[in-house]
N, C-alpha and C positions, 0 to 999 in steps of 0.2 A: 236250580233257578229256572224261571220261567224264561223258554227260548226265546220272547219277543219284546222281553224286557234285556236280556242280554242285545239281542236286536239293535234296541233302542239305545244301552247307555254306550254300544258299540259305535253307532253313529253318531252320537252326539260326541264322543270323543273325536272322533276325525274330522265333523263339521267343524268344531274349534278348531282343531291342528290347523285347518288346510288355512281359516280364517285370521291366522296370527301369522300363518308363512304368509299369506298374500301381504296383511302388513306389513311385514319385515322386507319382504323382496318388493315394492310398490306399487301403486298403483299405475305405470306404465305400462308395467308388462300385459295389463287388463285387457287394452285395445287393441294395443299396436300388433297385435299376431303376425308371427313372418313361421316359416315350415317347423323348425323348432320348436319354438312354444305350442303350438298342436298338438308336437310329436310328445313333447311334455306331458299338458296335459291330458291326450290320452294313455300314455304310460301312468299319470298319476292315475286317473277312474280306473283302471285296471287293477292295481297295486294295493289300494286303498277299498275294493270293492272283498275284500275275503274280513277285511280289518272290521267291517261292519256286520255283513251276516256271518261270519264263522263259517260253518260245516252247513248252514241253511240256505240251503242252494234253491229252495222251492219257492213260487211264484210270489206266497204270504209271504215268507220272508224278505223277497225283492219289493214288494209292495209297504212292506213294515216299514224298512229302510226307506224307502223313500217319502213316506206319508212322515217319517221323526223327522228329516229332513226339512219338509215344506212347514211342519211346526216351531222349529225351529227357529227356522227364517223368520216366522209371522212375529214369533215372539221378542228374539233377539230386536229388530227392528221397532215392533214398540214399544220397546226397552232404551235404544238408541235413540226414539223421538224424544223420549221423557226425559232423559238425563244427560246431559250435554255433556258433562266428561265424559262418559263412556262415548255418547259420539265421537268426541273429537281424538279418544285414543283409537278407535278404530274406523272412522274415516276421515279420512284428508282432508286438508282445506283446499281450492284450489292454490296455484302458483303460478307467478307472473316469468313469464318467461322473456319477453320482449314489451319494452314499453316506450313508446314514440321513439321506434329507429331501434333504441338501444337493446344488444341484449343483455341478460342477465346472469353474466359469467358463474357466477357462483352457486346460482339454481339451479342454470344448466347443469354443471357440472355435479353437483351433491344430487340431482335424481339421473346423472347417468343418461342425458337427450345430448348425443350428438349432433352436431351442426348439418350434417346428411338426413338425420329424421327432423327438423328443424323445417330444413329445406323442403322435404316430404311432403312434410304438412302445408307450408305454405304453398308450393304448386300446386294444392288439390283445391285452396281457396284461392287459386290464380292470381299471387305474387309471384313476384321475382327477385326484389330487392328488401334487404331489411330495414330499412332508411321507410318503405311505403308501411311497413306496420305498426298501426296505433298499439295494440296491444297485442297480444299474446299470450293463451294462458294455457295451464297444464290442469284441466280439468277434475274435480273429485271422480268420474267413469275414465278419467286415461286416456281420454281424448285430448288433442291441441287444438283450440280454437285459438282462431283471429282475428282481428278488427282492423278493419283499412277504412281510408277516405277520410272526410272528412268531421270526425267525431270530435269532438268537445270533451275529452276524459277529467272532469272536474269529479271530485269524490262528491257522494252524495249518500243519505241516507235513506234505507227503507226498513220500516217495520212494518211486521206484520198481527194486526191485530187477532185475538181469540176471539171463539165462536161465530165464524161467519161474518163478521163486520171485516169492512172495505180495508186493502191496504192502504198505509197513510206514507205518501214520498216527501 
């Protein structure tokens, strides 16, 4: 077999691995990095770097691997623009975490956000109280945004029209 096609279906298998464990274990763990998750995933690049090129230790082969990689990515992506299930099995919708005051015991809880990462996030958007946040949300990147003040959270619609035409609210 030609070594840079072994290269190739080597990476493309662990590009998927790594992309169904990041499903599986959430998209929290994406953002919020504490020394662990580092330590992670640098042990995972490490582990995962022989599983791709094999015995080809040489620059082509590091350049193989990562040129399947970035295709990869391009394609998988607008593959996930075009077909909305496969979106929505492989990324998340956001999630309301806190909404006017209350929070959402059961979300918190099923994604694993402790009341101290909760807390985190709102001192970084300088609250204090959960009573002052309009919403609150668990981002599809694993971030937690929030919204204070005085907002009006009425549901409302947007579409986005095809080819270049204006969106309509």
């Amino acid at each position: 077999m030609n070594p840079y096609l072994d290269i190739a279906i080597r990476t493309g298998a662990v590009y998927f691995f790594m992309l169904i464990a990041l499903r599986v274990f959430g998209k929290k763990e994406l953002s919020q990095l504490n020394t662990s998750d580092v330590i992670l995933i640098l042990l995972i690049s490490n582990s995962v770097q022989n599983a791709m090129v094999g015995d080809n230790t040489s620059l082509y082969g590091g350049l193989a691997a990562a040129t399947i990689l970035f295709i990869i990515n391009y394609i998988l992506k607008k593959i996930l623009y075009k077909y909305q299930k496969l979106h929505t099995f492989f990324i998340d919708k956001p999630e309301i975490l806190i909404h006017n005051g209350t929070l959402e015991f059961k979300t918190l809880s099923r994604l694993n956000i402790t009341s101290e990462e909760l807390r985190e996030a709102m001192r970084e958007h300088g609250v204090e109280y959960f009573k002052d946040v309009k919403l609150s949300m668990l981002e599809i990147d694993g971030n937690i945004s929030i919204i204070t003040g005085n907002v009006d959270l009425k549901q409302s619609l947007y579409k986005r029209k095809k080819k270049g035409k204006k969106a309509i609210r």
